[in-house]
C-alpha positions as CSV (number, residue, x, y, z in Angstrom):
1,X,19.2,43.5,36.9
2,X,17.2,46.0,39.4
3,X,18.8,47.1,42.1
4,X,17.6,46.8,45.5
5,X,17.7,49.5,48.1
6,X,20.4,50.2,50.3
7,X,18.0,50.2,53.5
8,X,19.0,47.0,55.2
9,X,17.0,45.0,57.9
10,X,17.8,42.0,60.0
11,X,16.1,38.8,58.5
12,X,14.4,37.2,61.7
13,X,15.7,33.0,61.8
14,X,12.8,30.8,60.5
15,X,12.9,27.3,62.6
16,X,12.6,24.2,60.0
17,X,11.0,21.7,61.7
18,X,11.8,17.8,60.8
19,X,9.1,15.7,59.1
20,X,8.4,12.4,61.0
21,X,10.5,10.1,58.6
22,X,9.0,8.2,56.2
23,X,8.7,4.3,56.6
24,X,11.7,3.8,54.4
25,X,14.6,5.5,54.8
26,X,18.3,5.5,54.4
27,X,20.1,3.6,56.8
28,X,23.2,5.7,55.8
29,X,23.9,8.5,58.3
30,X,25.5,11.6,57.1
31,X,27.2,14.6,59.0
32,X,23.9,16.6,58.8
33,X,21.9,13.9,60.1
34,X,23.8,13.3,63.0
35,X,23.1,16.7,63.9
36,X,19.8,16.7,64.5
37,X,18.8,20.3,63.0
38,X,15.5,20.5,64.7
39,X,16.0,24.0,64.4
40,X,18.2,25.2,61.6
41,X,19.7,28.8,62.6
42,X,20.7,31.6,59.7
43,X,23.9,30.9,58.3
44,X,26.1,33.7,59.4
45,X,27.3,34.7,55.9
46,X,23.8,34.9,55.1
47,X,23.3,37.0,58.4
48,X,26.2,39.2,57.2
49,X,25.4,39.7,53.4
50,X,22.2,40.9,53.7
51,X,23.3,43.4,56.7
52,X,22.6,42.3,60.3
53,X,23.2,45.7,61.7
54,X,26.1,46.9,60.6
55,X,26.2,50.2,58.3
56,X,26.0,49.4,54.7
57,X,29.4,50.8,53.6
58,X,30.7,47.6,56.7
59,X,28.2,45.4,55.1
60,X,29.7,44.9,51.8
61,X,33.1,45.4,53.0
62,X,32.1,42.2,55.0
63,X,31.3,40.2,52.3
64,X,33.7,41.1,49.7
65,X,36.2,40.3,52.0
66,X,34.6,36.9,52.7
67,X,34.2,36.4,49.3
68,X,37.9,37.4,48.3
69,X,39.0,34.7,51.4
70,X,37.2,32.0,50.1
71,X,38.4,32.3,46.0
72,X,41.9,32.9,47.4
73,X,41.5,29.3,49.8
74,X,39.7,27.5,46.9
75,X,42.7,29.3,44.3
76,X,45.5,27.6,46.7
77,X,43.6,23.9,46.9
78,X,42.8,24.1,43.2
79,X,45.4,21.5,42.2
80,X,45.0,19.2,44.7
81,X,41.3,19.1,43.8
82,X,42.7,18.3,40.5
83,X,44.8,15.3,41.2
84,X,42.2,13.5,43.0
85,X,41.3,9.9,41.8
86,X,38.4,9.2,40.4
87,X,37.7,7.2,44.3
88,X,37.9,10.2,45.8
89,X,35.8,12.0,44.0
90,X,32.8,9.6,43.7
91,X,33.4,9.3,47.7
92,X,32.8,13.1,47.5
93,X,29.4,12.1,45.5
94,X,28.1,9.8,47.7
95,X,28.5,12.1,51.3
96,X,26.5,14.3,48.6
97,X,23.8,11.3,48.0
98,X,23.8,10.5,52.0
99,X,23.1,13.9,52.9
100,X,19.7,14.7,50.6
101,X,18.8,10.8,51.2
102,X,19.0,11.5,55.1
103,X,17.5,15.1,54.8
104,X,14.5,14.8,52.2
105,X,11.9,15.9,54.8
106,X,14.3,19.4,55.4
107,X,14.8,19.4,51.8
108,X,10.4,19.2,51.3
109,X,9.7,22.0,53.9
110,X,12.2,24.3,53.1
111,X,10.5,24.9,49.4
112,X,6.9,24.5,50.9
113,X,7.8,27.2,52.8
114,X,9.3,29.3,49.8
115,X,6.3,29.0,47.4
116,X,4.3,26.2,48.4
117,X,5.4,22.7,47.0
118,X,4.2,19.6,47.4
119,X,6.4,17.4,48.8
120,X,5.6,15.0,46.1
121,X,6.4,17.6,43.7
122,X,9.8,18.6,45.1
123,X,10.3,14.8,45.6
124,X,9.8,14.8,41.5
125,X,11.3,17.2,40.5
126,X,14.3,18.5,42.8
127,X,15.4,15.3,44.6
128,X,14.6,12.3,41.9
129,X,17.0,14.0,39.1
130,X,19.8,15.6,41.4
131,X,19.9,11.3,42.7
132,X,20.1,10.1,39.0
133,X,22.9,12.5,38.0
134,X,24.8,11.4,41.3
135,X,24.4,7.6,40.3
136,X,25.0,7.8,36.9
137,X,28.4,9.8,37.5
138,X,29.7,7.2,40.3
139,X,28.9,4.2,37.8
140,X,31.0,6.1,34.7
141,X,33.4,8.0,36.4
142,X,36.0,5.9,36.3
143,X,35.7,5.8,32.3
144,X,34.9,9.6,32.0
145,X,38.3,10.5,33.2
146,X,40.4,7.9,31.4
147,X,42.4,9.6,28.5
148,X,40.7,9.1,25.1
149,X,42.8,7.5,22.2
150,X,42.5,9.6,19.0
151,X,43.5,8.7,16.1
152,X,47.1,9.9,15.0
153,X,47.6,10.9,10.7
154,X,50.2,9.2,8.9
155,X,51.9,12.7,8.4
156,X,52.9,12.2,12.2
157,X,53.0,8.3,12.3
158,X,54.5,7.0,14.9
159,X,53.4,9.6,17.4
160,X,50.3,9.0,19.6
161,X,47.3,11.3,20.3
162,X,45.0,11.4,23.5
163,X,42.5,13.6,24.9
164,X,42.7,14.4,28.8
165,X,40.0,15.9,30.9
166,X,41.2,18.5,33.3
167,X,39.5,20.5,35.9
168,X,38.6,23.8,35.1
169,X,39.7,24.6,38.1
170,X,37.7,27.5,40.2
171,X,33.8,27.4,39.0
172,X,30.7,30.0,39.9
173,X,27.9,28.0,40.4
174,X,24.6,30.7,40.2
175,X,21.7,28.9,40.8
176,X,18.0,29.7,40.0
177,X,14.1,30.1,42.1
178,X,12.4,28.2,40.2
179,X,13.9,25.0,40.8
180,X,16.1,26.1,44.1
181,X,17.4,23.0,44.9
182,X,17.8,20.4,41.8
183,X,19.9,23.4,39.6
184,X,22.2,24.4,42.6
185,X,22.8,20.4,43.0
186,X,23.2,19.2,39.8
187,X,25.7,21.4,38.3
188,X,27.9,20.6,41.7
189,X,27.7,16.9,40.9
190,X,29.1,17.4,37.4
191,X,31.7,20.2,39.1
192,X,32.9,17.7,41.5
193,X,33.0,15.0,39.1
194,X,35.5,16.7,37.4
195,X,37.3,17.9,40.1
196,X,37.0,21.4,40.7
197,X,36.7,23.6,43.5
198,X,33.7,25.0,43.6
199,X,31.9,28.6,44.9
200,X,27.8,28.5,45.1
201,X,25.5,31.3,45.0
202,X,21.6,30.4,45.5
203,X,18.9,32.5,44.6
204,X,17.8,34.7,47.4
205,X,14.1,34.7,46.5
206,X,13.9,31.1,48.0
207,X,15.4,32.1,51.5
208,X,14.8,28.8,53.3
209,X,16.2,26.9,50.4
210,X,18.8,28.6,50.7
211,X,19.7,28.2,54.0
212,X,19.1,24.3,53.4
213,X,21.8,24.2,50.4
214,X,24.1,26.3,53.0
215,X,23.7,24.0,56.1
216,X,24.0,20.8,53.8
217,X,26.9,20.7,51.4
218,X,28.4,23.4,53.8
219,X,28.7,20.1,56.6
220,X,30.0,17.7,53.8
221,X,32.3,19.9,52.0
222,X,35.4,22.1,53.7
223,X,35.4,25.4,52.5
224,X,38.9,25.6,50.1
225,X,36.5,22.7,48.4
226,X,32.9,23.8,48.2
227,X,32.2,27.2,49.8
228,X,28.0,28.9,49.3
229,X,27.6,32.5,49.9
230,X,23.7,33.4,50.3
231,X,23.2,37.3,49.9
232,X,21.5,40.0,47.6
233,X,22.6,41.8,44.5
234,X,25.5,43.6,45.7
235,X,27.2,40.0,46.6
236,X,26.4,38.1,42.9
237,X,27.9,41.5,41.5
238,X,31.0,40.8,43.5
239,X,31.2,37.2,43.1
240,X,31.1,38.5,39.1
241,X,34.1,40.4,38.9
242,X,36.3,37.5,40.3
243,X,38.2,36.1,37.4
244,X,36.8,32.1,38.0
245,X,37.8,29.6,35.5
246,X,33.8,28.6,34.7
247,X,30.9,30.0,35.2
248,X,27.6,28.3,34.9
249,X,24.4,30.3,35.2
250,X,20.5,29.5,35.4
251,X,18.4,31.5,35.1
252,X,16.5,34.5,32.8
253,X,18.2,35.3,29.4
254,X,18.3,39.2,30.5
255,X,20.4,38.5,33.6
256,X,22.3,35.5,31.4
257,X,23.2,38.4,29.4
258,X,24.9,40.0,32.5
259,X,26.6,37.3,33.4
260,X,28.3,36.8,30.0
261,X,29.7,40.4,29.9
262,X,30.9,40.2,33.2
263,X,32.6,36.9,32.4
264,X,33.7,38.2,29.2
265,X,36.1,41.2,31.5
266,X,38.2,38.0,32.6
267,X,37.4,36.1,29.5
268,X,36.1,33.4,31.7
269,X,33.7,30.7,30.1
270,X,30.1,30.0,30.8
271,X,27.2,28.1,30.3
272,X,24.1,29.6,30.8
273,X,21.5,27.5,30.9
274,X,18.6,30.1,30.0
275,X,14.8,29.8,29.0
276,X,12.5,31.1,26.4
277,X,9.0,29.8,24.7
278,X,8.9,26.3,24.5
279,X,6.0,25.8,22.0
280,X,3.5,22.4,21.4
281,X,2.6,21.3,18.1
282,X,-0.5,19.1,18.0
283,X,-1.5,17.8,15.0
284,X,-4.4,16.4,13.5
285,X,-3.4,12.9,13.5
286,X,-2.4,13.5,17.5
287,X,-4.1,10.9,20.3
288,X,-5.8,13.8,22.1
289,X,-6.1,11.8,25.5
290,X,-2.4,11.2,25.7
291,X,-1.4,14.4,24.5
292,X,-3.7,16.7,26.7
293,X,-2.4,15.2,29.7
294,X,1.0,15.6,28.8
295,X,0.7,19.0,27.7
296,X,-1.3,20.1,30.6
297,X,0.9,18.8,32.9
298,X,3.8,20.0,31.3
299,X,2.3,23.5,31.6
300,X,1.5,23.5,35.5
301,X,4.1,21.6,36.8
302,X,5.9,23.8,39.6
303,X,2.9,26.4,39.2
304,X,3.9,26.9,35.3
305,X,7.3,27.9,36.6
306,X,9.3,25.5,34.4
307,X,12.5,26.3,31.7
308,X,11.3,23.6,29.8
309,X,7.9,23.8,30.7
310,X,4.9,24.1,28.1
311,X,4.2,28.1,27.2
312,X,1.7,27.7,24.6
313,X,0.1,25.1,22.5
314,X,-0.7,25.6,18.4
315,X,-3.4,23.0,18.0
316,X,-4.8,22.3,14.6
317,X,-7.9,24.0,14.3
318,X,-10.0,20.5,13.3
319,X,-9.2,19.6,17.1
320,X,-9.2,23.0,19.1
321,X,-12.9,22.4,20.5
322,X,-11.9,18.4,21.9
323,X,-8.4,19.8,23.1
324,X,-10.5,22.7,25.7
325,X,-12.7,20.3,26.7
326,X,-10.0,17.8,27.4
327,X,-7.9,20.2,28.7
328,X,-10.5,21.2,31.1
329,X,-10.8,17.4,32.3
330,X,-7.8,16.8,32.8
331,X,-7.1,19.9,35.1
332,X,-10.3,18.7,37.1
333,X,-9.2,15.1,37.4
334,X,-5.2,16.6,38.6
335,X,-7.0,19.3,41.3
336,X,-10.6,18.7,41.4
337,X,-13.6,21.2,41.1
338,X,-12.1,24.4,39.7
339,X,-13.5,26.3,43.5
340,X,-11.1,23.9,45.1
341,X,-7.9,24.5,42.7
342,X,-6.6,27.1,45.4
343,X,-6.3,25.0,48.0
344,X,-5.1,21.9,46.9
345,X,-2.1,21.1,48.4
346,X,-0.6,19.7,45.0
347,X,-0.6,23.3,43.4
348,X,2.4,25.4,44.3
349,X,2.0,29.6,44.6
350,X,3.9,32.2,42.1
351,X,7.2,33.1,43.7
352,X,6.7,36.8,44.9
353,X,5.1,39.7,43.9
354,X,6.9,40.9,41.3
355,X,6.0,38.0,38.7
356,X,2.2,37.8,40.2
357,X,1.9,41.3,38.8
358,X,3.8,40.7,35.6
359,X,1.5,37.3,35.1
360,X,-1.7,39.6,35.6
361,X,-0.4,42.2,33.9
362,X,-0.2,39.8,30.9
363,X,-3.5,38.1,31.2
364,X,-5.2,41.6,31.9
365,X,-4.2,43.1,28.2
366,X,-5.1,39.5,27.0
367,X,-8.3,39.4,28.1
368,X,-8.6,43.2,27.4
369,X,-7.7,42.4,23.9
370,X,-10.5,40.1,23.3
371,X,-8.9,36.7,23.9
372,X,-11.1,34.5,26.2
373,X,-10.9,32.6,29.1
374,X,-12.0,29.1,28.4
375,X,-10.7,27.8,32.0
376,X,-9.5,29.3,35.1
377,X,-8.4,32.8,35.2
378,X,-8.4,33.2,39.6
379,X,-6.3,35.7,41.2
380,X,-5.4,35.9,44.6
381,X,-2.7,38.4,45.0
382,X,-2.4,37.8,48.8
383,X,-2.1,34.5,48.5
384,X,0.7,35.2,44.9
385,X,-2.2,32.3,43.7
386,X,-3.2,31.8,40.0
387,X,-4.9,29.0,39.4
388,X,-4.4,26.7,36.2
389,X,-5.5,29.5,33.2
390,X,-6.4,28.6,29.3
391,X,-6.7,31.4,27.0
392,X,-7.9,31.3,23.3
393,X,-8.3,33.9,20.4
394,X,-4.8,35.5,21.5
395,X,-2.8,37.6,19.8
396,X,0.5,37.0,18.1
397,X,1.9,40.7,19.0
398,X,0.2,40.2,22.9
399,X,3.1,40.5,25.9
400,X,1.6,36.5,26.7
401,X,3.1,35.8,23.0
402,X,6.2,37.8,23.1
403,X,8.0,37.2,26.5
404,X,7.9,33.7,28.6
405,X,5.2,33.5,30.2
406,X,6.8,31.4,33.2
407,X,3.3,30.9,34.9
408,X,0.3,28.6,35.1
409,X,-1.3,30.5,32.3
410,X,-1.6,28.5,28.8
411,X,-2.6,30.2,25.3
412,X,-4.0,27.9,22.9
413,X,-3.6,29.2,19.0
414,X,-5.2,27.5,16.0
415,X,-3.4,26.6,12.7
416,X,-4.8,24.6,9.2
417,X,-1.2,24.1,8.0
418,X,2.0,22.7,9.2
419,X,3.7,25.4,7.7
420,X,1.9,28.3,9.1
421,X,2.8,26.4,13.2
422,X,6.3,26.2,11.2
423,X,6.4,30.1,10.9
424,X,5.2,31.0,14.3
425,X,8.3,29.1,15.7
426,X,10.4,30.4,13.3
427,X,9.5,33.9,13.8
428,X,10.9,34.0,17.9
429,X,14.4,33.3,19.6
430,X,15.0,29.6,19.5
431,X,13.1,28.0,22.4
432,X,15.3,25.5,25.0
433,X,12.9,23.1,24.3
434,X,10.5,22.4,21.4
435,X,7.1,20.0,21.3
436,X,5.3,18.1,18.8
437,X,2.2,15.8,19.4
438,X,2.0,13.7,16.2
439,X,1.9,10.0,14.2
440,X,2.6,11.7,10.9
441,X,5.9,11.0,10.0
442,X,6.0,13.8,7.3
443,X,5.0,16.8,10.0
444,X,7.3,15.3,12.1
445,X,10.6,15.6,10.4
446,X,9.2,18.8,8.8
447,X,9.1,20.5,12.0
448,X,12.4,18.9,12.6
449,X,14.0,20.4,9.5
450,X,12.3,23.6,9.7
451,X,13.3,24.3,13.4
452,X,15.9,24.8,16.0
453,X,15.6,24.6,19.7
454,X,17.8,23.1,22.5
455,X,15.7,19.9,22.4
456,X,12.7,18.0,20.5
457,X,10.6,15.6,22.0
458,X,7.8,13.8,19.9
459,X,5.2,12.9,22.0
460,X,6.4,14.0,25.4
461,X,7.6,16.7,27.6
462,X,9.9,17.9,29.8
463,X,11.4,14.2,30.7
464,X,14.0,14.5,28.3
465,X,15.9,15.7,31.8
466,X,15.6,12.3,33.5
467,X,18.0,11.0,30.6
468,X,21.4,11.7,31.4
469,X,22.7,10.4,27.8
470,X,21.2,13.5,25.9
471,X,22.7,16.9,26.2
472,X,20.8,19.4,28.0
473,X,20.8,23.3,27.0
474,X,19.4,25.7,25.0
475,X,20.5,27.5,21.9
476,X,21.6,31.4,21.8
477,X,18.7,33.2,23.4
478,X,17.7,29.8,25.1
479,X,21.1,29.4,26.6
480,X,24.7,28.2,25.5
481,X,26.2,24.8,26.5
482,X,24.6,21.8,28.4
483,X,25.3,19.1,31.1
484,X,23.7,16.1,32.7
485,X,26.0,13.4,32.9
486,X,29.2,13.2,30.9
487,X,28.1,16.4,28.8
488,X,27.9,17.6,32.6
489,X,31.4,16.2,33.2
490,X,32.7,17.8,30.4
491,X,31.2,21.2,30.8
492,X,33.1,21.6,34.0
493,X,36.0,20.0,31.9
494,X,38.9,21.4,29.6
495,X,39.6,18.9,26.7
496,X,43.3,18.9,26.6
497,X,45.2,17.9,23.7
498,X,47.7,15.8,24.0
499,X,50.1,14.6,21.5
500,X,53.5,12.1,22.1
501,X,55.6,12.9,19.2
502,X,58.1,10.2,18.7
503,X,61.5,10.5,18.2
504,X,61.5,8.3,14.7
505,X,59.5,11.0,13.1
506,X,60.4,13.3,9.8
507,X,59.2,16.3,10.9
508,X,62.7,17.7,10.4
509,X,62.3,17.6,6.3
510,X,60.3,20.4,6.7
511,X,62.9,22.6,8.7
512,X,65.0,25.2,7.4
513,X,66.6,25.3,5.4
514,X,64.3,24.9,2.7
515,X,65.2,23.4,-1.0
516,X,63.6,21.2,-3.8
517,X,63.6,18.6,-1.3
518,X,61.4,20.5,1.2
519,X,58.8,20.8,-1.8
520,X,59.3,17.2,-2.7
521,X,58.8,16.0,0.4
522,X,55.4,18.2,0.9
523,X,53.8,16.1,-2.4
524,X,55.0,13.1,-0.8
525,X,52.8,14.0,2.3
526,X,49.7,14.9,0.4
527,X,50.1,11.4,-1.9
528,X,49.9,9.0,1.5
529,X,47.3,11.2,2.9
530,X,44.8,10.2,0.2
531,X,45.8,6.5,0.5
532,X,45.4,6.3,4.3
């Protein structure tokens, strides 16, 4: 993690103006909306974490003793966070519903203005799954938190056995750029699901998201429940040495790193929910229509700026010549002539300078190293613009191979056999998600076998997060547990064991002190245990 300089400036207020509202909307009315933020002002512990004024040493005693308020209010309500019905908290989840139904438009500008979304896009892809977590928690809540029968052995027959889910308690919610919005949200409907109290820290290279996260679950939420603190380096470090009883992370595996050694000081548990190269295999028995347009899009989606998103394609070398040309179509038929791509308003902008570099610097020592540009390849570092990019003849030991790319830039590699594609995969960390474009049942559950990655679609991409019955997260480098719905509930969750021993039991044959009987009884045990 770099450290920023200690120089501090004011941040000058940005006004977010309201959208006209579309023709159909919510007729619920949330805190927020009756509000009217026509202007929405800085958030003052915004104002105050990243300086104002004040002298630096008065800065960060400012926010660490926010910060230390806050855990102690949020430490003191903990309990009674826990004991609430499963009512209470899906009446929690739907002020959280009514307040992004009644604030989409906000919700739309405030990324625009961050990196250039489409509204459509953000509808997609930071509103649409945050909604289908939130209703598929309020229709299983209610059996989530019901105590689970578990079997009992005959060695402690007639006692009864349960699993309860508890609240973890106090849980550090860090939140990613890339998707500002949806992975700040989602994590807090799983978090409240369960009942905890819960601390949120946005990413402060989306500024005006953040100050839409503050002003909205900051007027549903009182503070000893749901508290967000917006600031720089200095404040996540701070946040980091608190001893929470969770702490779930998105974000790069370098700073996910970080995280877990801070977390380890208080022996606090985590999920970080990470990245890495997420690989397509297309093979020769592929439908190259369907698959190009899946893999493309799942390259440029959000600019290329995607966990799960495509970061390079192994195409079978008897289809690498139809797959450009395809690939090249179906760019022009998503964003039109290529001299248009930079100003359609469908195509979002890199995030700041510091990855615009990195992504040239990438494509420079490609393209320097002989690999070829077969569509694309504009810069506008002004503008942080790179439009839609497809590279060929590249390198296995290039940066582009070696790091995640994490941009709209997309290497194509060839292969003649399943195994060598096999290799390639097997030779990096485990990816968080894995592709394969095939009808060929054989290649298919060979990859399967073969590999390991946090998921594996066959014939798709990236909508395996829409499905909140399959576990999402990675796999060591890629990240380490998941969520979306009850795997959500259960992150933020400690499986308790719970065991009723009754009184009619013979446990006490096995107490001191100890005889022939003792032993007698023990071979007694281990007969019924293979009958039953």
């Amino acid at each position: 993690m770099v450290k920023k300089k200690a120089a501090i400036t004011k941040k000058k207020s940005i006004p977010l103006k309201k959208k006209a509202p579309s023709k159909k909307k919510s007729t619920k009315v949330s805190r927020i909306e009756k509000t009217k933020p026509e202007v929405m002002d800085l958030p003052g512990d915004l104002e105050s974490s990243t300086g104002g004024d004040l002298p630096v040493s008065d800065v960060k005693h400012a926010f660490e003793s926010e910060v230390d308020r806050v855990f102690f209010l949020q430490k003191a309500n903990r309990w009674k966070m826990a004991n609430t019905s499963y009512i209470e908290r899906i009446e929690r989840l739907k002020k959280i519903q009514d307040a992004i139904e009644s604030n989409m438009p906000l919700i739309q500008d405030a990324i625009y203005r961050d990196f250039k979304k489409s509204p459509h896009e953000v509808d997609i892809t930071e509103i649409f799954p945050v909604l289908l977590e939130i209703t598929d928690a309020i229709k299983n809540l209610k059996k989530w938190t019901r105590p689970q029968t578990v079997s009992t052995p005959i060695t402690l027959f007639p006692s009864k056995s349960e699993l309860i889910y508890e609240p973890k308690g106090l849980v550090l919610i860090i939140g990613p750029w890339n998707y500002p919005f949806h992975l700040i949200a989602a994590p807090l409907v799983a978090a409240i699901a369960a009942g905890n109290c819960v601390i949120i820290r946005p990413s402060d290279d989306t500024y005006h998201t953040s100050i839409i996260v503050k002003k909205l679950f900051g007027d549903i939420f009182p503070e000893d429940e749901v508290a967000i603190f917006n600031g720089g380096i200095d404040l996540s470090n701070y946040l980091l040495t608190k001893p929470f009883d969770h702490i779930f992370f998105t974000g790069s595996p370098k700073v996910g790193g970080i995280v877990m050694e801070a977390a380890a000081k208080n022996l606090t548990s985590v999920t970080l929910e990470l990245g890495g190269k997420s690989p397509v295999i297309l093979d020769e028995t592929a439908v190259l229509d369907y698959s190009t347009l899946h893999i493309i899009w799942g390259k440029i989606l959000n600019g290329g700026q995607t966990c799960v998103g495509v970061d390079y394609v192994m195409v079978h070398e008897s289809k690498f010549n139809e797959f450009i040309e395809k690939a090249r179509a179906v760019l022009e038929n998503f964003y039109g002539d290529p001299t248009s791509w930079k100003s359609n308003p469908d195509f979002c902008r890199i995030i700041n300078g510091k990855n615009f570099n990195r992504l040239k610097s990438m494509l420079e020592e490609a393209i320097s190293s002989g690999s070829k540009v077969e569509v694309g390849g504009v810069l506008d570092e002004n503008e942080k613009y790179i439009s839609p990019t497809i590279l060929s003849n590249v390198s296995l030991n290039l940066d582009i191979m070696q790091e995640e790319i994490f941009g709209p830039i997309l290497p194509v590699l060839t292969y003649s056999s399943i195994d060598e594609a096999i290799r390639i995969i097997q030779s990096k960390w485990k990816p968080l998600s894995l592709y394969v474009f095939s009808k060929n049942d054989y290649n298919i559950k060979r990859i399967t076998n073969n590999t390991s990655s946090g998921a594996l679609l066959v014939n798709g991409v990236i909508v395996h997060l829409t499905n909140p019955n399959l576990p999402f997260g990675g796999v060591n480098h890629s990240g380490h547990g998941s969520y979306h719905g009850f795997f959500g509930f259960k992150t933020f969750s400690h499986e308790r064991a719970v065991l009723r021993v009754s009184r009619l039991n013979l446990l006490w044959k096995l107490f001191p002190p100890y005889n022939d009987g003792t032993s007698k009884f023990l071979k007694f045990i281990k007969f019924i245990t293979k009958l039953f």
